[in-house]
N, C-alpha and C positions, 0 to 999 in steps of 0.2 A: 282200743284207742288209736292204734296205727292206721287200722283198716278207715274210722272215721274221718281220720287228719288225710289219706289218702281221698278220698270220696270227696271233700270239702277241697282239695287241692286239683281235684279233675274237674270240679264245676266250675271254680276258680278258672280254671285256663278255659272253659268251653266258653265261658263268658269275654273273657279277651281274646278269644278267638272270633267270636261273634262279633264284639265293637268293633276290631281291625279290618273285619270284611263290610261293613257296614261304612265306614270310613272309607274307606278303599275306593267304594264302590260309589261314594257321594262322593267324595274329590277326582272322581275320573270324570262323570258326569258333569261334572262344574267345568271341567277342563274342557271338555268337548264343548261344551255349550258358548267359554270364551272364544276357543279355537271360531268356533263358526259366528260370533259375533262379530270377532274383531276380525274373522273374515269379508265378512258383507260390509261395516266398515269402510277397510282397504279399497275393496273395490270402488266404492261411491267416493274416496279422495281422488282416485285413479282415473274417472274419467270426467267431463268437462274441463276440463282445466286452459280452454281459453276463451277469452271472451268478444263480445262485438256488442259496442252500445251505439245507440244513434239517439243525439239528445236535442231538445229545447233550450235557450241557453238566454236566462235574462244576466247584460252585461254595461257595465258602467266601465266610463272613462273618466277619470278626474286628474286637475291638476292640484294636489294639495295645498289651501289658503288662498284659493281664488277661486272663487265660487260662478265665475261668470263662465270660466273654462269645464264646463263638467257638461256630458254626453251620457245619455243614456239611448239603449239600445232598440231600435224599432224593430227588427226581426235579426236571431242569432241562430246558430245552427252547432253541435259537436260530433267527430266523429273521432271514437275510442277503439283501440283495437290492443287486443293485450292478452298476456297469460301467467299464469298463477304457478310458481312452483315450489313445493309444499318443500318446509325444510327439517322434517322430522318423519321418522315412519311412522311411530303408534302414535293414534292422535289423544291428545289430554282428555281427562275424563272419560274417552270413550267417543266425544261428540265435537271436539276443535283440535284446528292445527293453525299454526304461523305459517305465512309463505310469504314470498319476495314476489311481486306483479313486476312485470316490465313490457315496456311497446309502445305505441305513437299514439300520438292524438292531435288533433286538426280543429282550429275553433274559427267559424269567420261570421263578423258581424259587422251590420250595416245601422249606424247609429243619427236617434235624431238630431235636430241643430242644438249647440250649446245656447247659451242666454246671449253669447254676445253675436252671433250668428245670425239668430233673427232681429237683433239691434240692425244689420249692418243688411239683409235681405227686405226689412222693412224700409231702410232708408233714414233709421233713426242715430244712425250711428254719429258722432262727432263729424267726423272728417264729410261728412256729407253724401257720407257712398248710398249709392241707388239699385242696391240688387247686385248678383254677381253670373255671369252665364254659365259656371257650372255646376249652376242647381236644375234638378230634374224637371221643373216646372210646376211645382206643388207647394214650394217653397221651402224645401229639404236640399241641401246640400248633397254635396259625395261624400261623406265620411266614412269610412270602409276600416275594416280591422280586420288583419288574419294573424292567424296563431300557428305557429307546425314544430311538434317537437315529440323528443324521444321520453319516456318517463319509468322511473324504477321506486319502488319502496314497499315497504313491511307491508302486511296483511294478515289480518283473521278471519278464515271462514269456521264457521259452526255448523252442525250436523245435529238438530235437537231430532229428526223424526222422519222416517222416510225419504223422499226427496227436496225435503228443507233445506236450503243452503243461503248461511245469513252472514254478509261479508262485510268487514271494517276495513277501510286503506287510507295508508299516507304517502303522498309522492313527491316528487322531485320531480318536475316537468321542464328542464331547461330546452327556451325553444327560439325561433326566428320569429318574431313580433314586427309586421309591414304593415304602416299606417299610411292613409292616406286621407289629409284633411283637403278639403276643395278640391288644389289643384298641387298642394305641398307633399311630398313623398317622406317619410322615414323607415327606416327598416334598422333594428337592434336584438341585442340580445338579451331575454326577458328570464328569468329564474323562476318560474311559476312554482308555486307550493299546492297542492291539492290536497285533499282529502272529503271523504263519502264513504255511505255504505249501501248496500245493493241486496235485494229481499230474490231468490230464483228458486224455481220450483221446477223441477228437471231444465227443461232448454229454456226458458222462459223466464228474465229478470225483468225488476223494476228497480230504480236508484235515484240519490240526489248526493251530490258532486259541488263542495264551491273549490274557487280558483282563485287565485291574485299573485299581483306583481307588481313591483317598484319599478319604475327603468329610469334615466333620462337620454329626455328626445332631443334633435338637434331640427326643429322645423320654422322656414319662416314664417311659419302662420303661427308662431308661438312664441316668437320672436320679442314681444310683447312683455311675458312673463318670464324670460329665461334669465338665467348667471351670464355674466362677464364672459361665459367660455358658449355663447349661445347655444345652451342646453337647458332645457325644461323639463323640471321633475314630472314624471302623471304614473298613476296609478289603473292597473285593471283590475276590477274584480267584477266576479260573475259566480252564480247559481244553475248549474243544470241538471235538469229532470230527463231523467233517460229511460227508454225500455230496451231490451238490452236479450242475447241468445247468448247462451253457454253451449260452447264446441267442443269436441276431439273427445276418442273412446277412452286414449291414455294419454 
């Protein structure tokens, strides 16, 4: 009876000895196999992390509730310069991280005449005006818009697969906003908000980005529609389509 309970007591342990090696030897393996995922991983947050877009930029000027005053854009231009800095080590799921983007961006567009523009270029205007000489001779005015400013805000890029890299942003672009209508100068300070996202596949992005801002302007050429304190509310907003390189090893 002993010798039995002995013999059933030795198989007993060959057998837990056998699952703990067995176990042992599959959770080392699992470990290694992390180890070297969430190494390659690392690596791929670690380099590009800055960016260069050069964009397209369809952009409107309006003065809110005056529909005579609204510009839109005959040819725009953007140039985005920036970089990503991830605010976590291990990235969620495996395949995303949050980061904070920050850096300049530069927007300048030359826009066509408003409604009351070609009133007053045609000759049709009330007061009897006959054309103005500082239009190009097309019968386009100078309206000109530059944009230059610093910008910071959240970000998600994703990592679903190789060198897939799929990015979400929102910004805070406060910037220098210099307009010039005809022959009238203003220059203020514009609070732009953005946000876009950007599809890159190692150096090589593609993206769409809109943009807008409240301000009010103080221009005699708007003089027209301003407040008591001659200043004119207008609004920018714009859409730009960008192609874009991802930079730096780390």
């Amino acid at each position: 009876m002993k010798k039995k309970f002995n013999m059933r007591l030795k198989c007993v342990m060959a057998v837990v000895a056998a699952l703990v090696f067995c176990l042992d030897s599959y959770a080392g393996g699992k470990q290694a196999s992390y180890s070297s995922d969430y190494g390659q991983t690392s690596s791929f947050y670690n380099k590009r992390k800055k960016f260069l877009y050069l964009g397209y930029t369809n952009q409107s000027l309006k003065a809110p509730g005056h529909s005579d005053y609204s510009w839109d854009s005959k040819y725009s231009a953007n140039l985005t310069v920036g970089r990503t800095s991830y605010l976590h080590r291990k990235p969620i799921a495996g395949i995303m991280k949050f980061g904070l983007d920050y850096g300049m961006s530069l927007n300048v567009a030359k826009y066509n005449n408003a409604p009351y523009q070609d009133l007053m270029y045609s000759g049709g205007y009330e007061d009897g005006y006959e054309g103005d000489e500082e239009s190009d001779g097309s019968g386009a005015f100078n309206n000109l818009q530059a944009d230059a400013g610093l910008f910071i805000g959240p970000s998600l890029t994703i990592n679903p697969v190789s060198k897939l890299r799929i990015s979400l942003y929102g910004r805070f672009l406060p910037s220098y906003s210099a307009l010039y209508l005809i022959e009238d100068y203003s220059g203020c300070f514009a609070p732009f908000i953005t946000y876009g996202a950007n599809i890159s596949w190692g150096v090589i992005s593609v993206g769409v980005e809109a943009r807008s801002a409240t301000v009010k302007r103080s221009v005699p050429e708007l003089m027209e529609i301003s407040d008591y304190k001659d200043n004119a509310k207008m609004k920018t907003s714009a859409v730009t389509f960008y192609i874009g390189f991802r930079l730096g090893k780390k």
